[in-house]
C-alpha positions, 0 to 999 in steps of 0.5 A, a space after each residue: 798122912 806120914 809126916 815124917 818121909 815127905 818127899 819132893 819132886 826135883 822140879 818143885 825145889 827151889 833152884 837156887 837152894 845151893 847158892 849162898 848169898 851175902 850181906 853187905 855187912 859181910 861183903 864189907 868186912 871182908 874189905 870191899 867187893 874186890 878183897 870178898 872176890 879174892 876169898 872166894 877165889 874168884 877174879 873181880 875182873 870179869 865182873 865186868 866182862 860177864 855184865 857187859 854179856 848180859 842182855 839190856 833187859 837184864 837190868 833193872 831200870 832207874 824206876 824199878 830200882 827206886 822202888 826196889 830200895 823203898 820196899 827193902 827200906 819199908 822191910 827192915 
């Protein structure tokens, strides 16, 4: 096998491998959420409008969160 010219099909790459995310840390040191949208351009009022256009099932529920932040506390 030719380890060197691996190639991959477009619908096994991941989705979401050109999106950045951000830390909390770097979110606020920016300034907060509203001064990190502002440099990067986007506007923090339709934050709003665009959640509110969501689906109610898009949300996590008070359970399912809960259990978010133990795994992520048990991650660190």
């Amino acid at each position: 096998m030719n380890k060197r010219n691996i190639e991959i099909p477009a619908e096994e790459q991941r989705p979401f491998a050109n999106l950045k995310s951000y830390s909390v840390d770097e979110i606020m040191a920016a300034g907060g959420p509203t001064a990190f949208a502002n440099k990067l351009g986007k506007n923090p009022e339709n934050i709003i409008k665009r959640l509110e256009k969501l689906p109610k099932d898009a949300f996590l529920t008070d359970e399912e969160v809960e259990i978010a932040l133990k795994m992520l506390k048990e991650s660190k």
